[in-house]
ZAMARGU-4260 file (C-alpha; in steps of 0.2 Angstrom, whole numbers, plus 5000, padded with zeros to 4 digits):
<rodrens>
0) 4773/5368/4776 | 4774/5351/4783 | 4784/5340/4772 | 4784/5321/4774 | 4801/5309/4774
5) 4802/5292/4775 | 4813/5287/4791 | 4834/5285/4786 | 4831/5265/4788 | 4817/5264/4778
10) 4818/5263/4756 | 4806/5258/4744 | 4811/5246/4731 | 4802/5243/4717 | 4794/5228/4707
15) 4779/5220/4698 | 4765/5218/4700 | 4768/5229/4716 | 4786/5240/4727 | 4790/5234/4744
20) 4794/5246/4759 | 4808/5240/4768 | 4812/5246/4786 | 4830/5240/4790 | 4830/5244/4810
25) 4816/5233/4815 | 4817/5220/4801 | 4799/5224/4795 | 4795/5223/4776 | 4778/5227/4767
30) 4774/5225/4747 | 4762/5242/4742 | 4754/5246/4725 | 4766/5253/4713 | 4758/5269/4712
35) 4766/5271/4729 | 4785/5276/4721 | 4775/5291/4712 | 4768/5296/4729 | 4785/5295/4736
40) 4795/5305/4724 | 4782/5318/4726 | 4784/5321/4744 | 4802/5319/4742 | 4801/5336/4732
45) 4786/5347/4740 | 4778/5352/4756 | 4760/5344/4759 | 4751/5359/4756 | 4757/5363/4738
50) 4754/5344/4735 | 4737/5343/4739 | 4732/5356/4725 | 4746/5350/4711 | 4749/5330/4713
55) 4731/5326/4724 | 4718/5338/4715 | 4714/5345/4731 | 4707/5327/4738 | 4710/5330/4756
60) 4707/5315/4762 | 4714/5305/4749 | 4731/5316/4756 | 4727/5310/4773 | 4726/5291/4768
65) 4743/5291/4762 | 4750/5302/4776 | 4739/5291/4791 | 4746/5274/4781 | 4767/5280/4780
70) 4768/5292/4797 | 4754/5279/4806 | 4764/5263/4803 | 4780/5270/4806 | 4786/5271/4788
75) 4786/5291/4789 | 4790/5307/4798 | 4781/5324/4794 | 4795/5339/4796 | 4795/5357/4792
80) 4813/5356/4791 | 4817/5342/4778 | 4837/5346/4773 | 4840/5342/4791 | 4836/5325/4785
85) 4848/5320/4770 | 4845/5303/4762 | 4855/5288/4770 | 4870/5281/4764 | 4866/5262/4756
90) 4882/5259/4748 | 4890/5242/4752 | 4907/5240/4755 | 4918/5227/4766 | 4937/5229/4771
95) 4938/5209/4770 | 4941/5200/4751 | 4930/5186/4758 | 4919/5181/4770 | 4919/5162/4769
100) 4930/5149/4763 | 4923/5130/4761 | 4937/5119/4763 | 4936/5100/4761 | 4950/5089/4763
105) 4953/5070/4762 | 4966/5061/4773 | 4970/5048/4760 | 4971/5059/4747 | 4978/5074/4752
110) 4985/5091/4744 | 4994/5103/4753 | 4983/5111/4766 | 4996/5125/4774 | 4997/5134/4760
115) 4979/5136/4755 | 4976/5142/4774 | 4990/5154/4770 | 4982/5160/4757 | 4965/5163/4763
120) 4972/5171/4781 | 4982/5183/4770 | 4965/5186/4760 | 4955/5192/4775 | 4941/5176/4776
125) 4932/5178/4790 | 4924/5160/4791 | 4932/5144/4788 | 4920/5128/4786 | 4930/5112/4785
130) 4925/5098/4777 | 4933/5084/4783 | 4936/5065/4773 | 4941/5050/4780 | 4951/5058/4795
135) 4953/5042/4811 | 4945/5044/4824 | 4949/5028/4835 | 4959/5027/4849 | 4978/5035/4848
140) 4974/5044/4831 | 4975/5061/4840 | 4991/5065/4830 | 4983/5071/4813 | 4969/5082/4823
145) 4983/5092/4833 | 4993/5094/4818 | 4979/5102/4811 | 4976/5111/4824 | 4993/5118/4826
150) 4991/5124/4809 | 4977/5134/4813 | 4987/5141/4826 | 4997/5150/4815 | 4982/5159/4805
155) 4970/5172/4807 | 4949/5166/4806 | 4936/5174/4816 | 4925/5159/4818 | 4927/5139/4811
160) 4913/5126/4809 | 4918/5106/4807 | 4909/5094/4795 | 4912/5078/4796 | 4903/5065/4786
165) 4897/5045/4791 | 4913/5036/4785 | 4930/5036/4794 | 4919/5030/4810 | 4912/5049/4811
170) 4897/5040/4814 | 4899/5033/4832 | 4911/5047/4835 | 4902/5056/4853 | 4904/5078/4854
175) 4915/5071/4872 | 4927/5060/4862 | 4927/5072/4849 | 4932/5086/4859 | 4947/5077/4864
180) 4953/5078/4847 | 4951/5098/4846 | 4958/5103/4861 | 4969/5113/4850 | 4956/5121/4841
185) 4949/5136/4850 | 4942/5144/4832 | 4931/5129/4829 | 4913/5135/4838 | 4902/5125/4826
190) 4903/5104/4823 | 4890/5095/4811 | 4890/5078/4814 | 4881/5068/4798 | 4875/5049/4797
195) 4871/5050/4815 | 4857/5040/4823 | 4847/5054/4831 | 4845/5072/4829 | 4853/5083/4843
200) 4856/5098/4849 | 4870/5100/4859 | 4885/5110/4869 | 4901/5105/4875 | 4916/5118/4883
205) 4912/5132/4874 | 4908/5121/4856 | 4890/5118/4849 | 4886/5101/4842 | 4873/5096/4829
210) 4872/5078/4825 | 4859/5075/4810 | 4853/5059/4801 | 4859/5064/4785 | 4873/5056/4777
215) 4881/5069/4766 | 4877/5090/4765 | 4867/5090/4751 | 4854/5082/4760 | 4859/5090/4776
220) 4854/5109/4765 | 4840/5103/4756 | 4833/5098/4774 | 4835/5115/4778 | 4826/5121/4763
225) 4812/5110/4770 | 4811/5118/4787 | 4811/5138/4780 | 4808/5139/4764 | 4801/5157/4765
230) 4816/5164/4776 | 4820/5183/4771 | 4833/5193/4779 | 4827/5212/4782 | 4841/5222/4788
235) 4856/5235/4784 | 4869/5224/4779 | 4858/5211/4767 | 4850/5225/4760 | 4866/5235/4755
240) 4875/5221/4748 | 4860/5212/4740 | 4859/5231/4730 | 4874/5226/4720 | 4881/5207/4725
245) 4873/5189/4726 | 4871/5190/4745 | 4876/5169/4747 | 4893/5168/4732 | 4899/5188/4734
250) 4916/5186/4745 | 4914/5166/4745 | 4928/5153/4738 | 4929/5135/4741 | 4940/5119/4737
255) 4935/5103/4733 | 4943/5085/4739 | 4954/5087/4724 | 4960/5104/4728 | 4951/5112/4716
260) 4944/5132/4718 | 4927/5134/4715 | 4912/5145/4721 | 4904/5133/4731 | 4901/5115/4733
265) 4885/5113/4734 | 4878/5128/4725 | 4893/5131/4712 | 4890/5122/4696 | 4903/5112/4689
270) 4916/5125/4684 | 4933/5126/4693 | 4948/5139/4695 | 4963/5131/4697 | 4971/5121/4707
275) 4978/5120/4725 | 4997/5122/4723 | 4994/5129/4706 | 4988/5146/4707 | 4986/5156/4724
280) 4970/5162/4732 | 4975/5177/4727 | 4977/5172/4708 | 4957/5164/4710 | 4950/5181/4717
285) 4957/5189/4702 | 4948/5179/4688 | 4935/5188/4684 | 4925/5172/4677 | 4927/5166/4696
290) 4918/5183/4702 | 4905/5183/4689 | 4894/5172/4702 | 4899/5185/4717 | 4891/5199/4705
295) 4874/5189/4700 | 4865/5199/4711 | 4845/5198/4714 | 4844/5210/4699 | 4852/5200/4688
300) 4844/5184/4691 | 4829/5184/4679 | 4819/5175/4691 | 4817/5188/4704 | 4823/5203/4697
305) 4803/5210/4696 | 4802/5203/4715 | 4800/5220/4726 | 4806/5208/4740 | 4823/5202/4728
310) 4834/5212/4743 | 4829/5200/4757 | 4826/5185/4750 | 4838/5169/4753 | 4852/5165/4741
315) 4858/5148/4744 | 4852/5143/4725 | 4862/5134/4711 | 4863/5148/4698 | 4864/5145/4678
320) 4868/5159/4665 | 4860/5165/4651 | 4864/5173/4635 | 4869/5188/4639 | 4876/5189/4655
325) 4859/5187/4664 | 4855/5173/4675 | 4843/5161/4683 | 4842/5149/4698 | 4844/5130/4691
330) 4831/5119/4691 | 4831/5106/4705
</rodrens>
């Protein structure tokens, strides 16, 4: 009276022209023939022996391949006792409003930067990324960078990453002189370094350096694109939140030069929310034509929704919508 269960950290997910077996603990995913969902349900509901006469017309070893193929690989367990073993819990949920905030910010043309930081500490943001324009960066302009850095004293971030562009002298800026500058910064881990004259690699006190060619971000992502183009993400957390949320906009914001809210800079479309010193953070999190993109998950994007491998797949994509409320990645 042997019945067969797939392991707690593996689901099947269906698609066409074939499913996908997914196994969350040791980051593996597999696509199956589709017939593979009926074979599923059908030891989800009755022991192997009762099976083999109604679902496999006695074929024994047809019975044995799908058994040797989901307990062999790892997929499956046999048990006589199978309410021991509930299905798992794969609901998503987060105690933090956002994830990430994209901040950029122009010295010469600022908006009011305490506030917005405000806003997004209150809202829970774990990451900030900082975009910053036009800051100096010769000697004796220390003042503006521990000013900054104070204000980021006041604030709650789990981790920071810098950006800073060619212009402003950002170019022959070196990661030693630079962290002279961030002494005061403890949250920033990450610097990117663009317009630089060679790509490195690199770690200074506790900080990790990246100094690329490119010029601006946009270049600096598509490059990335280039390098892992096929990059999937197999695990717990991806999984749940791709099942209902678009795993790269869900619980992001960001703010242009001009201290406008949008979803994202690079990936956002052309659409804004408001304004800095305008509306609150907490005003943009409540429009629901803001979270529309944080809900475009993979099965609402027509281009992968028949994908079996839609839960794992990278999300960094300009999106575009469609009559009625579906949508699809823009063309490049």
């Amino acid at each position: 009276m042997n019945h067969l269960r797939l392991h707690a950290h593996v689901h099947f997910v269906p698609g066409q022209p074939q499913g996908a077996l997914y196994d969350l603990r040791h980051g593996r995913v597999r696509t199956v023939p589709p017939v593979i969902e009926a074979v599923l349900s059908a030891f989800s509901t009755q022991p192997l022996s009762t099976l083999l006469a109604d679902f496999f017309n006695h074929d024994e070893a047809l019975l044995q391949g799908y058994v040797d193929f989901l307990v062999g690989g790892d997929w499956a367990f046999l048990t006589p006792r199978p309410e021991r073993f509930p299905l798992a819990d794969v609901s998503w949920e987060t105690p933090f409003a956002l994830s990430t905030a994209i901040v950029a910010h122009d010295f010469c043309k600022p908006y009011a930067l305490g506030p917005l930081l405000k806003g997004l500490s209150r809202a829970g943001c774990r990451h900030l990324e900082l975009q910053l324009h036009n800051y100096p960066l010769e000697e004796g302009s220390a003042s503006p960078w521990h000013q900054l850095g104070r204000l980021f004293e006041r604030y709650e971030f789990r981790r920071g990453t810098l950006v800073l562009g060619a212009g402003g002298g950002a170019k022959n800026i070196r990661p030693e002189d630079l962290h002279r500058l961030l002494n005061h910064w403890p949250r920033i881990g990450t610097v990117v370094l663009l317009g630089q004259n060679q790509r490195q690699d690199t770690s200074l006190h506790g900080r990790s350096y990246h100094l690329r060619r490119v010029t601006d971000l946009k270049a600096y992502a598509a490059a990335t694109w280039r390098q892992h183009p096929d990059a999937h993400f197999v695990g717990p957390a991806y999984f749940r939140e791709a099942r209902v949320a678009n795993p790269f906009f869900n619980r992001r914001i960001a703010v242009d030069c001009a201290g406008n809210f949008r979803n994202d800079l690079l990936h956002g479309g052309d659409q804004t929310y408001g304004r800095v010193g305008e509306c609150s953070v907490t005003d943009v999190l409540a429009n629901p034509e803001f979270l529309a993109r944080w809900k475009a998950g993979p099965d609402a994007i027509a281009n992968v929704r028949s994908n079996p491998l839609r839960y794992c797949l990278r999300y960094d994509r300009a999106l575009v919508r469609s009559p009625g409320d579906d949508w699809a990645f823009a063309s490049a």
